[in-house]
C-alpha positions, 0 to 999 in steps of 0.5 A, a space after each residue: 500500500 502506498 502511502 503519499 509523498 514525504 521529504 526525505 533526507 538520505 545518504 547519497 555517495 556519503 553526503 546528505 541529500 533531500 528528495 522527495 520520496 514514496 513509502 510503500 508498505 509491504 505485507 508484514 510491516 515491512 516498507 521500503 522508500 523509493 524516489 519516483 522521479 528516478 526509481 532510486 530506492 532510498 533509506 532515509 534517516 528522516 522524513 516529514 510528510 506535511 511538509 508536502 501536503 499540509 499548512 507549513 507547504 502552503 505557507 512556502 513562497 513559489 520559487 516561480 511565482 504565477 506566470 507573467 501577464 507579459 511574456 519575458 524577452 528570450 535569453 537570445 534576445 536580451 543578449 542581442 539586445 545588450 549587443 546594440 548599447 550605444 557603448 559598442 557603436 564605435 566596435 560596429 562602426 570601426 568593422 564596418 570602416 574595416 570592411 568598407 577598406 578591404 572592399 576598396 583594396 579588392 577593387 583596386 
């Protein structure tokens, strides 16, 4: 029978990992934990089942809060859009002079 979702603190290569995980309990009193996004087993040392579905997760701030009315540019397009400040015109207008030169001294 399973038993809903727990935050868990467990051994991972001899250091302290969080995960969320799933008890199973077994016939006989026995349980054993797995983490479902893996399908890992796990042996935690502690769990906290309301810390998923209870009060103290409800009070938690989002780490991404509700979606924007306003779609954010792209990473590409803000990049691109660092590209055209004022500080780099003299860069583009010296490539540009630079082209313009090797244009006339392959046409001569």
């Amino acid at each position: 029978m399973m038993d809903g979702l727990y935050l868990i603190s467990h051994k991972v290569r001899n250091e302290v990992a969080f995960d969320v995980a799933l008890r199973v309990a077994l016939s006989g009193g026995e349980e054993i934990w797995f983490i479902p996004t893996s399908g890992h087993g796990a042996y935690p040392y502690e769990w906290c089942a309301d810390a998923i579905d209870g009060a103290r997760w409800a009070a938690l701030p989002d780490h991404y809060p509700e979606p924007c009315a306003e779609p954010r540019p792209s990473l590409v397009a803000r990049l691109r859009a660092r590209l055209q400040l004022p500080a780099l015109a003299w860069l583009r207008e010296w490539l540009r002079a630079k082209r313009d030169v090797g244009e006339l001294a392959g046409a001569g």
